[in-house]
PyMOL Python script that loads the backbone (N, CA, C, O; Angstrom):
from pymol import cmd

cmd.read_pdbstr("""\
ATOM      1  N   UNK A   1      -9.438  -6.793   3.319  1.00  0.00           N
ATOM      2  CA  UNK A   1      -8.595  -5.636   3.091  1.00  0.00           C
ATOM      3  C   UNK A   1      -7.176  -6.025   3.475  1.00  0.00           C
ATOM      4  O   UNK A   1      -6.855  -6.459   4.581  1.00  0.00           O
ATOM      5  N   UNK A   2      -6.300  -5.808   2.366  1.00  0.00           N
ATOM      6  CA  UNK A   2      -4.986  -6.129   2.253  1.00  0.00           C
ATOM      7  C   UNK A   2      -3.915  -4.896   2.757  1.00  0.00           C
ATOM      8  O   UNK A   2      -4.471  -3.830   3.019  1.00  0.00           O
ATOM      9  N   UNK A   3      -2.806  -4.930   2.876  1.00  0.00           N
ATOM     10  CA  UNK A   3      -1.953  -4.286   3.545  1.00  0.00           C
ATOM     11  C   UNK A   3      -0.816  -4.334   1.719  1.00  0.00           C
ATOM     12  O   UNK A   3      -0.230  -3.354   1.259  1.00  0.00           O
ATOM     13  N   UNK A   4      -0.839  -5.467   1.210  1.00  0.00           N
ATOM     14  CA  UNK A   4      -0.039  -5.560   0.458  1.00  0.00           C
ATOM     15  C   UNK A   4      -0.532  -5.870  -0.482  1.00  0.00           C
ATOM     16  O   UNK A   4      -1.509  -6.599  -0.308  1.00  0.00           O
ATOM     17  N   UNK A   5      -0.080  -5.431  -2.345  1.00  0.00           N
ATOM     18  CA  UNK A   5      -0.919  -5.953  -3.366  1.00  0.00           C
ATOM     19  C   UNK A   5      -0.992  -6.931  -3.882  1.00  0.00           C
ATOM     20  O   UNK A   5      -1.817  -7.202  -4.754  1.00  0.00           O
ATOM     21  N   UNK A   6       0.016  -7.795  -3.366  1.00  0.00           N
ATOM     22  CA  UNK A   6       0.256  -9.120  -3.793  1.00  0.00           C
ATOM     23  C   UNK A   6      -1.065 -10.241  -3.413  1.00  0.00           C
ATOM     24  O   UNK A   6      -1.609 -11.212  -3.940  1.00  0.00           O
ATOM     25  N   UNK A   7      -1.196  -9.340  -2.014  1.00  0.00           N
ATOM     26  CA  UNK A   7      -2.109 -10.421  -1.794  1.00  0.00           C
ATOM     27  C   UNK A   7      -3.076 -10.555  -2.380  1.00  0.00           C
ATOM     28  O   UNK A   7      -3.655 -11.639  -2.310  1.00  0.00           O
ATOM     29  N   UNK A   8      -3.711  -9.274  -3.340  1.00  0.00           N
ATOM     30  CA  UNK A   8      -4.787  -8.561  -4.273  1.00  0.00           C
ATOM     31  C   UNK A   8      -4.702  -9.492  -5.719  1.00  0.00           C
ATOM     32  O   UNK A   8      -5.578  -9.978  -6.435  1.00  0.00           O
ATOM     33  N   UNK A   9      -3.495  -9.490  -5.770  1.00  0.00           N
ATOM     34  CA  UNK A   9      -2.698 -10.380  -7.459  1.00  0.00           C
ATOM     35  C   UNK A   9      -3.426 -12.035  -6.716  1.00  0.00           C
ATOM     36  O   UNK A   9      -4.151 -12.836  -7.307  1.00  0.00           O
ATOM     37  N   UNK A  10      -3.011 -12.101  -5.554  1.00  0.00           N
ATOM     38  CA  UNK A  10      -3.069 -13.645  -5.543  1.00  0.00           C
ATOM     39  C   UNK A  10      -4.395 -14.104  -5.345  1.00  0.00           C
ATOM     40  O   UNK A  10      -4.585 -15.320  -5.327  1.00  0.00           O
ATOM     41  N   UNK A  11      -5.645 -13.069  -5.144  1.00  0.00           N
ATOM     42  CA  UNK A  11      -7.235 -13.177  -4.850  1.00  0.00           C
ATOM     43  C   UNK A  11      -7.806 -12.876  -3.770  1.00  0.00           C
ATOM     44  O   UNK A  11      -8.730 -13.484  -3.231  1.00  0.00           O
ATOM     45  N   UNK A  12      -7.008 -11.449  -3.243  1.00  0.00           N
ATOM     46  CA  UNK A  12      -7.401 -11.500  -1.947  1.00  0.00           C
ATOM     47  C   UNK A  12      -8.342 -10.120  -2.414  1.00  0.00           C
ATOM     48  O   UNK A  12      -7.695  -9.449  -3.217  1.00  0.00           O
ATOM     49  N   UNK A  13      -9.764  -9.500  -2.103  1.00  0.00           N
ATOM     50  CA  UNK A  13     -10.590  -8.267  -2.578  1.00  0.00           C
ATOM     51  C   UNK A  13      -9.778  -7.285  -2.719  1.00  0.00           C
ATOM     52  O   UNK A  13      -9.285  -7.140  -3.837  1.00  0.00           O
ATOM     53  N   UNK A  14      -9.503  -6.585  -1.921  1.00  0.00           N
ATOM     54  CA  UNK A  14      -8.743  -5.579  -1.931  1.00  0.00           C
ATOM     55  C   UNK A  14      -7.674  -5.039  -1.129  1.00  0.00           C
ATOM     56  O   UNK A  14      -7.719  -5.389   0.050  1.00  0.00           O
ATOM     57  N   UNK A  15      -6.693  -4.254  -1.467  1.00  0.00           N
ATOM     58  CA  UNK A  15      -5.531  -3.308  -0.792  1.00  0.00           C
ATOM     59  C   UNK A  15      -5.460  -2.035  -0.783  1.00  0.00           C
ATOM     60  O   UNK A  15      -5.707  -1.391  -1.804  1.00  0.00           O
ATOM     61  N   UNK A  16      -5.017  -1.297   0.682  1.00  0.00           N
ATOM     62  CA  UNK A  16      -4.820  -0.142   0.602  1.00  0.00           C
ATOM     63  C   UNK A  16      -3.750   0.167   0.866  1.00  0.00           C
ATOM     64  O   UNK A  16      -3.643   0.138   2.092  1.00  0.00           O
ATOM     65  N   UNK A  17      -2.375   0.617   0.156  1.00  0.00           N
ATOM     66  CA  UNK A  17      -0.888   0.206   0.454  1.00  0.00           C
ATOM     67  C   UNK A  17      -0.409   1.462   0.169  1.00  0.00           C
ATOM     68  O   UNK A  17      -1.040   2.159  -0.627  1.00  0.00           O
ATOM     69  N   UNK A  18       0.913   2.001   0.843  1.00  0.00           N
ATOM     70  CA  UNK A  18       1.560   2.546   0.959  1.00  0.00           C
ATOM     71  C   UNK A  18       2.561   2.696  -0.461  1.00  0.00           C
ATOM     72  O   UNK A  18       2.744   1.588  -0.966  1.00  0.00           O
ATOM     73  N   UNK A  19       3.152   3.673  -1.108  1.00  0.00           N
ATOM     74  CA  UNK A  19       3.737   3.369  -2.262  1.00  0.00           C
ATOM     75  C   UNK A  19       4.909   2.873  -1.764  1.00  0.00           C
ATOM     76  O   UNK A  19       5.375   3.620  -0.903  1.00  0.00           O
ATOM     77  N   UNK A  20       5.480   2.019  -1.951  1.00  0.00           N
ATOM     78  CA  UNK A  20       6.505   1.167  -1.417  1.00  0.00           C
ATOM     79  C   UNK A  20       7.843   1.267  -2.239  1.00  0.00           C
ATOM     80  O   UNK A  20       8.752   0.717  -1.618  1.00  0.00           O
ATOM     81  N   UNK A  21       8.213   1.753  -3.343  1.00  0.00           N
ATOM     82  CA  UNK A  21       9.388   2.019  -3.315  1.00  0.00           C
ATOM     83  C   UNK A  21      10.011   3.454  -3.098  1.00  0.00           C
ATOM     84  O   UNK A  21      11.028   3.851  -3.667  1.00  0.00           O
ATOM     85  N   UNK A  22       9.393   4.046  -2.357  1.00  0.00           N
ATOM     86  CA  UNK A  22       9.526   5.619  -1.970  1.00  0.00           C
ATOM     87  C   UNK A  22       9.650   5.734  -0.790  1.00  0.00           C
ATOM     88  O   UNK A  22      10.128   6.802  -0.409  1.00  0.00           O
ATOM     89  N   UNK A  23       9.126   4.284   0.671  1.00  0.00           N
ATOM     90  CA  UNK A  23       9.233   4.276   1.632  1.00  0.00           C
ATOM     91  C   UNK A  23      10.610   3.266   1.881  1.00  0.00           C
ATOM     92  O   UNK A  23      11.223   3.416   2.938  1.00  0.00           O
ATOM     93  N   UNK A  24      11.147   2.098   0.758  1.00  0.00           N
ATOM     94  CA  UNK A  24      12.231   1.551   1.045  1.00  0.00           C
ATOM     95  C   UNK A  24      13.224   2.963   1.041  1.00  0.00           C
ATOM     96  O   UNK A  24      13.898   3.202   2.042  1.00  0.00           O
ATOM     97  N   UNK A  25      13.267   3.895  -0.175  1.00  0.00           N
ATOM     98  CA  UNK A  25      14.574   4.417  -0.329  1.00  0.00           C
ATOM     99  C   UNK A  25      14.598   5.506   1.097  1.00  0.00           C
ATOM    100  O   UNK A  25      15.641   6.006   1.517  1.00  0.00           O
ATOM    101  N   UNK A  26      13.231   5.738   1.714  1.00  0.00           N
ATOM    102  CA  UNK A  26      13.760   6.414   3.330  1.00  0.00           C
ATOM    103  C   UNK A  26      13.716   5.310   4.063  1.00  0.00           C
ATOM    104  O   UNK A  26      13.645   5.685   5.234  1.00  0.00           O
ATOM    105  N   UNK A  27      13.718   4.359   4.020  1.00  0.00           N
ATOM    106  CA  UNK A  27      14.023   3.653   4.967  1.00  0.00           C
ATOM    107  C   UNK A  27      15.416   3.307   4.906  1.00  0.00           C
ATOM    108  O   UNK A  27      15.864   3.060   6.025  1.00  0.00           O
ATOM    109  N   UNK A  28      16.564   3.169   3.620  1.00  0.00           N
ATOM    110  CA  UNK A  28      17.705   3.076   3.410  1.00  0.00           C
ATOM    111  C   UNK A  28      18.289   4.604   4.065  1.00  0.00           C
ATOM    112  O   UNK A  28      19.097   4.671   4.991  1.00  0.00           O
ATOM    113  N   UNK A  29      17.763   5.630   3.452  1.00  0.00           N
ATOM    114  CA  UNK A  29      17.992   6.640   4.416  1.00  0.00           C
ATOM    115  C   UNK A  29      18.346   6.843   5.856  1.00  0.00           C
ATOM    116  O   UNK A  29      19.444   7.276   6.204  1.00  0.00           O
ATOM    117  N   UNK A  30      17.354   6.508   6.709  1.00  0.00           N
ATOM    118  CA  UNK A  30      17.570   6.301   8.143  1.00  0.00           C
ATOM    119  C   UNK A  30      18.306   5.251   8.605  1.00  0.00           C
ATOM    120  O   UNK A  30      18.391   5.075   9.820  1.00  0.00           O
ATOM    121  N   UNK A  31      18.930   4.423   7.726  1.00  0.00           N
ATOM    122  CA  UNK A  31      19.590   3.463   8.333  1.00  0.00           C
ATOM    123  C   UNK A  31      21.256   3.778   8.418  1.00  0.00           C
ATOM    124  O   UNK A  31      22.186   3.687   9.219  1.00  0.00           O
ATOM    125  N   UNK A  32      20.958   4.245   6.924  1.00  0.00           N
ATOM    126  CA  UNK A  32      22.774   5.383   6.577  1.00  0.00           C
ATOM    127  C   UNK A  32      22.599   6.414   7.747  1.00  0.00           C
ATOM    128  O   UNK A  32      23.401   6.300   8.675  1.00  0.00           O
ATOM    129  N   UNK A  33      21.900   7.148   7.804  1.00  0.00           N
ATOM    130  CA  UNK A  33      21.829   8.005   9.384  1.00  0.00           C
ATOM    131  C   UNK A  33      22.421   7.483  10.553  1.00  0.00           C
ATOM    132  O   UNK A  33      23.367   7.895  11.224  1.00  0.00           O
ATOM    133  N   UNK A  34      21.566   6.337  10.690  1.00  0.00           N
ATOM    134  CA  UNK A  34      22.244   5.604  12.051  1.00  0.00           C
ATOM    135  C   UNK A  34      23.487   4.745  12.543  1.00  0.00           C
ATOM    136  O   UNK A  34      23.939   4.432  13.644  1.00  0.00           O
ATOM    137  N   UNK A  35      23.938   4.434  10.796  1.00  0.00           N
ATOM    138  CA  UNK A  35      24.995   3.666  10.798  1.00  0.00           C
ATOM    139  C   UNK A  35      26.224   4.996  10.965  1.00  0.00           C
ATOM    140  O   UNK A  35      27.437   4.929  11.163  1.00  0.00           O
ATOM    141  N   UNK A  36      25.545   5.865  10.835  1.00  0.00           N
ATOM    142  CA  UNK A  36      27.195   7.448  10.742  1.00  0.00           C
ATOM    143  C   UNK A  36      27.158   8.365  12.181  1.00  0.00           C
ATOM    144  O   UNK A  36      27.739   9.391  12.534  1.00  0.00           O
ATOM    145  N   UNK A  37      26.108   7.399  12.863  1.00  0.00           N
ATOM    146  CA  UNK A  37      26.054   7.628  14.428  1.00  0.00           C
ATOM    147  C   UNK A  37      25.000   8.651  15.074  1.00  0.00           C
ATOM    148  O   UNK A  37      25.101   9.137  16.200  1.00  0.00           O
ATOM    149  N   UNK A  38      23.686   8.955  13.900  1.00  0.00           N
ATOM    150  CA  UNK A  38      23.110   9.811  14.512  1.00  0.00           C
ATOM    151  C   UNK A  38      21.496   8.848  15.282  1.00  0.00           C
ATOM    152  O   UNK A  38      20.688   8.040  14.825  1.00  0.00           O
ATOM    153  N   UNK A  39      21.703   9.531  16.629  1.00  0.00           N
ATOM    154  CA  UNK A  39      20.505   8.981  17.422  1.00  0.00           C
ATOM    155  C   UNK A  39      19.295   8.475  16.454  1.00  0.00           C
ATOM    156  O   UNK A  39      18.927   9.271  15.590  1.00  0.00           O
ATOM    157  N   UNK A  40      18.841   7.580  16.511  1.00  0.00           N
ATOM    158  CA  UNK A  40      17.105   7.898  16.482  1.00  0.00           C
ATOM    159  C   UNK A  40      15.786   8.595  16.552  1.00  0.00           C
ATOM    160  O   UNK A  40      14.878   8.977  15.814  1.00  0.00           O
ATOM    161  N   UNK A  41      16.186   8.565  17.994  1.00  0.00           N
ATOM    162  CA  UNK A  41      14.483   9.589  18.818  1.00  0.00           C
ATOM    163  C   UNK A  41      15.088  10.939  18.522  1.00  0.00           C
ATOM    164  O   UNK A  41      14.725  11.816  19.306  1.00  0.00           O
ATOM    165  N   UNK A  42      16.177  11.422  17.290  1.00  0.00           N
ATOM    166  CA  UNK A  42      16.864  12.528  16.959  1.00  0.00           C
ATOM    167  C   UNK A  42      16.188  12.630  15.722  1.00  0.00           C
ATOM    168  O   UNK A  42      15.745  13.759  15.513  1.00  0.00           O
ATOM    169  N   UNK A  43      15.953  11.708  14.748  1.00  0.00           N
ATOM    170  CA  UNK A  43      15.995  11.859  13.944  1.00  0.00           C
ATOM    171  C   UNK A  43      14.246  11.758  13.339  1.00  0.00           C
ATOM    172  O   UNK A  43      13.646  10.726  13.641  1.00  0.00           O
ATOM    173  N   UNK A  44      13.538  12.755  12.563  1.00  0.00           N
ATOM    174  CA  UNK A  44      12.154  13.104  12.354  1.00  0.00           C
ATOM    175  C   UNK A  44      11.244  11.688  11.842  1.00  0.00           C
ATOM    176  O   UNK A  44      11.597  10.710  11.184  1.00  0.00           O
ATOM    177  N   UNK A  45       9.885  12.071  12.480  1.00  0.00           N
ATOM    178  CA  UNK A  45       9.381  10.441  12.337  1.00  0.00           C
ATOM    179  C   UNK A  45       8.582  11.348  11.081  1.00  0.00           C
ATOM    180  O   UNK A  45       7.909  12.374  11.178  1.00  0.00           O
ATOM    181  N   UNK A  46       8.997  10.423   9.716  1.00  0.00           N
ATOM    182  CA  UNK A  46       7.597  10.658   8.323  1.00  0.00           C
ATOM    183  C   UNK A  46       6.653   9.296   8.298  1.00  0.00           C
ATOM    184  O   UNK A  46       6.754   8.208   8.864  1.00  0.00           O
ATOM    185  N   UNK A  47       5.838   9.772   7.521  1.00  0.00           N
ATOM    186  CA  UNK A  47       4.564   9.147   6.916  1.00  0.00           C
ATOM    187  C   UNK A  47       4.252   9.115   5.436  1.00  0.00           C
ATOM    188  O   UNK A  47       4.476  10.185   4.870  1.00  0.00           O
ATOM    189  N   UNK A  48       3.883   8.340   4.835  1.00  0.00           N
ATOM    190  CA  UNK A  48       3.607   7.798   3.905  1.00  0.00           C
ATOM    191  C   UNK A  48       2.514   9.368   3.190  1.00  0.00           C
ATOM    192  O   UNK A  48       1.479   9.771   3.721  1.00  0.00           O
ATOM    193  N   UNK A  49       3.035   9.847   2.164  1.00  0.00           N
ATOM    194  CA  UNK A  49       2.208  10.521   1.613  1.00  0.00           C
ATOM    195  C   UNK A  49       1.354  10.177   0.255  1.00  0.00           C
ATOM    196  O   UNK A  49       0.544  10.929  -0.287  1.00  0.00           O
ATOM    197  N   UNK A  50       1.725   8.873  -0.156  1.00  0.00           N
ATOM    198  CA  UNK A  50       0.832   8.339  -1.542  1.00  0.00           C
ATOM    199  C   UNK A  50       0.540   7.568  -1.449  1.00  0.00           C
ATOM    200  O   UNK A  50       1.593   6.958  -1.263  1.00  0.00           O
ATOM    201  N   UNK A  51      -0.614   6.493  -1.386  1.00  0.00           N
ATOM    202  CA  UNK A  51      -1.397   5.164  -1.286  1.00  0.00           C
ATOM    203  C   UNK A  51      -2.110   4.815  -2.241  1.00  0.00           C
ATOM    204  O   UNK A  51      -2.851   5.580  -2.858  1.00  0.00           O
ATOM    205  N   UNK A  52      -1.970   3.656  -2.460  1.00  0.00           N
ATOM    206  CA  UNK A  52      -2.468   3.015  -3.676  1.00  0.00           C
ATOM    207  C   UNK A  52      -3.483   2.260  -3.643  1.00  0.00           C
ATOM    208  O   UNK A  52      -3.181   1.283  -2.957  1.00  0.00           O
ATOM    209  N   UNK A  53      -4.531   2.181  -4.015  1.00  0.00           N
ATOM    210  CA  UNK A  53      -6.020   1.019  -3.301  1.00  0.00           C
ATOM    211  C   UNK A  53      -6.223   0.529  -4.763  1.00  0.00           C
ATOM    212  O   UNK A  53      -6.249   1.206  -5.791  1.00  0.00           O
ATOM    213  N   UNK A  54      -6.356  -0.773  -4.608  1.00  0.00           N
ATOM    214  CA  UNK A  54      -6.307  -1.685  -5.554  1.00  0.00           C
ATOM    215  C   UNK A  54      -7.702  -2.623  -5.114  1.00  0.00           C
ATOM    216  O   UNK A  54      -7.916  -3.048  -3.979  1.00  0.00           O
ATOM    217  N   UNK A  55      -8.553  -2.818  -6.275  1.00  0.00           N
ATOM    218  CA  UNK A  55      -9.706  -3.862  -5.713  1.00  0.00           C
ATOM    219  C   UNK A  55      -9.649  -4.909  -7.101  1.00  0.00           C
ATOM    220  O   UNK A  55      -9.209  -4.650  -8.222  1.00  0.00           O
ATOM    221  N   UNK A  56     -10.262  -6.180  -6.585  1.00  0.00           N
ATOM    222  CA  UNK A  56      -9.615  -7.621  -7.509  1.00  0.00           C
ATOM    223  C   UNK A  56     -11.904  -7.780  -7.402  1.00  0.00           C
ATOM    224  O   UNK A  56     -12.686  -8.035  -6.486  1.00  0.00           O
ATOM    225  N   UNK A  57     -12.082  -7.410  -9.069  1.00  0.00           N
ATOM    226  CA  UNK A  57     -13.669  -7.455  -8.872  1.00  0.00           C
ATOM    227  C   UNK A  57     -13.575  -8.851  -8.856  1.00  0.00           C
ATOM    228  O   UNK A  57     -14.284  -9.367  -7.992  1.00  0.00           O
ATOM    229  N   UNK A  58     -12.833  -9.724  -9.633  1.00  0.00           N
ATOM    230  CA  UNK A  58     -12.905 -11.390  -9.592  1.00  0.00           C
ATOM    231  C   UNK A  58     -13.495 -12.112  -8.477  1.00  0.00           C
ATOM    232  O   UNK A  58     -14.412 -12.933  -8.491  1.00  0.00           O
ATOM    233  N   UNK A  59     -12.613 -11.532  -7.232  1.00  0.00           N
ATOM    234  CA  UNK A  59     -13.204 -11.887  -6.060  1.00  0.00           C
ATOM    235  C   UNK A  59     -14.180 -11.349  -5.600  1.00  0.00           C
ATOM    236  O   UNK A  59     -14.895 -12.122  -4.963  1.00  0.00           O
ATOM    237  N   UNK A  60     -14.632  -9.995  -5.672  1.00  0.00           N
ATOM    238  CA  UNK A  60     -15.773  -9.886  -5.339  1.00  0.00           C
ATOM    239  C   UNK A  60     -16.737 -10.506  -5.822  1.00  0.00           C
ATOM    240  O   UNK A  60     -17.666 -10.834  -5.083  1.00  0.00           O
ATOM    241  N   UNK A  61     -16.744 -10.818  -7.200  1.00  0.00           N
ATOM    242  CA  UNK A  61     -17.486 -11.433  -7.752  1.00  0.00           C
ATOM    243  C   UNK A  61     -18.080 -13.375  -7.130  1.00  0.00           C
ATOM    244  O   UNK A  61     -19.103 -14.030  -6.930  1.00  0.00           O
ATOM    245  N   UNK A  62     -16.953 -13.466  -7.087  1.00  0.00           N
ATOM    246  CA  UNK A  62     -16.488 -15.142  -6.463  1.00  0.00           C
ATOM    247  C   UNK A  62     -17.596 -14.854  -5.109  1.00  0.00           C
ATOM    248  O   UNK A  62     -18.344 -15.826  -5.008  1.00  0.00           O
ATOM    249  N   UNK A  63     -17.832 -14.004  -4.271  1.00  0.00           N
ATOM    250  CA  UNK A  63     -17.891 -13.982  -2.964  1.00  0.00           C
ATOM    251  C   UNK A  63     -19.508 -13.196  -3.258  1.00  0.00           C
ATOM    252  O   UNK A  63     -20.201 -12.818  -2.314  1.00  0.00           O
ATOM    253  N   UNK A  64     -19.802 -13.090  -4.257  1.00  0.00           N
ATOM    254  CA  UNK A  64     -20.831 -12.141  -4.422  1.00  0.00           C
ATOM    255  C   UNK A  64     -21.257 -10.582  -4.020  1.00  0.00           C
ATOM    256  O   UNK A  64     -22.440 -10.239  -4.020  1.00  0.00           O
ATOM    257  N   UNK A  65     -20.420  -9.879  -3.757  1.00  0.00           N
ATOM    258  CA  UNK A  65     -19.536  -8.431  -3.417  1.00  0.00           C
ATOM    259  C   UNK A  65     -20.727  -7.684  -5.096  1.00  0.00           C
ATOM    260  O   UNK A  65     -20.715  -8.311  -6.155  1.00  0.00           O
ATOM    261  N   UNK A  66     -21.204  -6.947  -5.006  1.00  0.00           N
ATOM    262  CA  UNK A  66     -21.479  -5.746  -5.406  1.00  0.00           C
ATOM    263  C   UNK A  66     -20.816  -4.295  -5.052  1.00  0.00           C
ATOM    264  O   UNK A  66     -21.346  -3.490  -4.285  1.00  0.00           O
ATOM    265  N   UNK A  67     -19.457  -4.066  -5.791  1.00  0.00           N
ATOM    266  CA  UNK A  67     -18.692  -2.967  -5.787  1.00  0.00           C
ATOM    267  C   UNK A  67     -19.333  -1.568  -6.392  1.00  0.00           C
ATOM    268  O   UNK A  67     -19.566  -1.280  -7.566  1.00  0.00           O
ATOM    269  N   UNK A  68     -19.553  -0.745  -5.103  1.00  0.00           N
ATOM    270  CA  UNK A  68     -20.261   0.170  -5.834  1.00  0.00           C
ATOM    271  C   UNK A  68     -19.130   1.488  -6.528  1.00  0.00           C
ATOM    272  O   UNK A  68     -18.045   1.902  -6.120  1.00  0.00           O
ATOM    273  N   UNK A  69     -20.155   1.951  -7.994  1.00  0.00           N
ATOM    274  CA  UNK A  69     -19.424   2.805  -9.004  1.00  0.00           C
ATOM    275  C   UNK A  69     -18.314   3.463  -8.163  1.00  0.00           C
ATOM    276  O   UNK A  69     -17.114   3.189  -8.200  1.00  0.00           O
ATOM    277  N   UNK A  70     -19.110   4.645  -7.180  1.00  0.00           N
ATOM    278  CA  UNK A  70     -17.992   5.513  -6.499  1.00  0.00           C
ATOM    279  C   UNK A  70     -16.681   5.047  -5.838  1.00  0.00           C
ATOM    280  O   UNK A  70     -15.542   5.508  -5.903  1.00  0.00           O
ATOM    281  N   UNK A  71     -17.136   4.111  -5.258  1.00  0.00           N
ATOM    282  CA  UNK A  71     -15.644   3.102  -4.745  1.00  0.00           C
ATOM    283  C   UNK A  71     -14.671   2.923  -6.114  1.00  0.00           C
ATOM    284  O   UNK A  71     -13.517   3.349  -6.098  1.00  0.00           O
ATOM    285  N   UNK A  72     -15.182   2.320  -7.181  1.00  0.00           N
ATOM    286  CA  UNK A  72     -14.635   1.565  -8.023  1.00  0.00           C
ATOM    287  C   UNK A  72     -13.846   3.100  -9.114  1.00  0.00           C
ATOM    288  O   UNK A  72     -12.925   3.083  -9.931  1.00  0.00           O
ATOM    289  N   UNK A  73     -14.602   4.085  -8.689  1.00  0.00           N
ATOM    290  CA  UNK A  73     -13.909   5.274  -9.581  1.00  0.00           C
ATOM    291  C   UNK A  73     -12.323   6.034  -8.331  1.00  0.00           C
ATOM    292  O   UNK A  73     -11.367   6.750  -8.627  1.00  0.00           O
ATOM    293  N   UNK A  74     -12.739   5.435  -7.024  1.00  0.00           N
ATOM    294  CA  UNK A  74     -11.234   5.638  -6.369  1.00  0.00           C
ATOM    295  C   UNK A  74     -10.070   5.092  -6.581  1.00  0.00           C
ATOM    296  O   UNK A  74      -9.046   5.644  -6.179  1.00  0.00           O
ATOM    297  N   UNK A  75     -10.050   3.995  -7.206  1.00  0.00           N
ATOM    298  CA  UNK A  75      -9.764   2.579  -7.009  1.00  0.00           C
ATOM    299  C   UNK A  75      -7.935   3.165  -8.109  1.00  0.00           C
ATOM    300  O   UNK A  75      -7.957   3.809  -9.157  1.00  0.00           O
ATOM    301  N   UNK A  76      -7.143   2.854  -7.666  1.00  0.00           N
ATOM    302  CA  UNK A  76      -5.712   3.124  -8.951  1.00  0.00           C
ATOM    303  C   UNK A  76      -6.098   1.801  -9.564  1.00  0.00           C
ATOM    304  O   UNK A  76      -5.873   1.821 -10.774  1.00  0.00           O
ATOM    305  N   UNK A  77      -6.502   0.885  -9.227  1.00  0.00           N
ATOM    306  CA  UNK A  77      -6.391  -0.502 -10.363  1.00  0.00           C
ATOM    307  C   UNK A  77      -8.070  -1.218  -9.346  1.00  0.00           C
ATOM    308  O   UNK A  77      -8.602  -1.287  -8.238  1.00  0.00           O
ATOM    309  N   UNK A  78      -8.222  -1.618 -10.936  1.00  0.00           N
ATOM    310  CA  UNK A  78      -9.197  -2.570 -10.664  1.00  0.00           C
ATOM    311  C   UNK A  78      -8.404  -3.775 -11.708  1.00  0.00           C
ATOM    312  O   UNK A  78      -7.915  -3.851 -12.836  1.00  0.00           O
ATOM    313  N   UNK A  79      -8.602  -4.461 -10.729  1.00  0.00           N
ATOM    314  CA  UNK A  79      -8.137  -5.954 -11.313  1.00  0.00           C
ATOM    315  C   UNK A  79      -9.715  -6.812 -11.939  1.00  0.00           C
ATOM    316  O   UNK A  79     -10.743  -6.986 -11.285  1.00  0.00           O
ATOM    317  N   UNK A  80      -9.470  -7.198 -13.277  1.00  0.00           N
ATOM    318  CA  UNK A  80     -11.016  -7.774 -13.578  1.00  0.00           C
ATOM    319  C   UNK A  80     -10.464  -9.261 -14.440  1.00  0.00           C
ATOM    320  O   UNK A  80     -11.290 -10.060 -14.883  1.00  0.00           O
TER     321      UNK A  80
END
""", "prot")
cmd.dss("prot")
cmd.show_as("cartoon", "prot")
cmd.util.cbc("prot")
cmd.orient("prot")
């Protein structure tokens, strides 16, 4: 289990990732915040509200992994 999908592209089973260009543009956010002088431990802690789970059957396959249906119907991408 991957953190990132790349590692999923490059043959790693699977990822459960954060949508990542929705967490750079608040993360550019809080940085313009802090650069115009406002505290930190001021400013509200968020969380990731959309995740993406990606499974690579190739490798399961490679590794002998039987992916079952219900998993594989959560899945935003199956890589085959």
């Amino acid at each position: 289990m991957y953190a990132y999908r790349g590692w999923v592209d490059a043959g790693g089973l699977m990822a459960f990732i954060s949508y990542t260009p929705k967490l750079q543009a608040r993360a550019a956010f809080y940085v313009d915040r802090i650069l115009k002088g406002a505290k930190p431990a001021d400013l509200p802690i968020e969380q990731p509200i959309k995740f993406e789970f990606v499974i690579n059957l190739k490798t399961a396959k490679a590794l002998g992994l039987t992916i079952p249906p219900s998993v594989l119907l959560r899945a935003d991408q199956v890589i085959e």
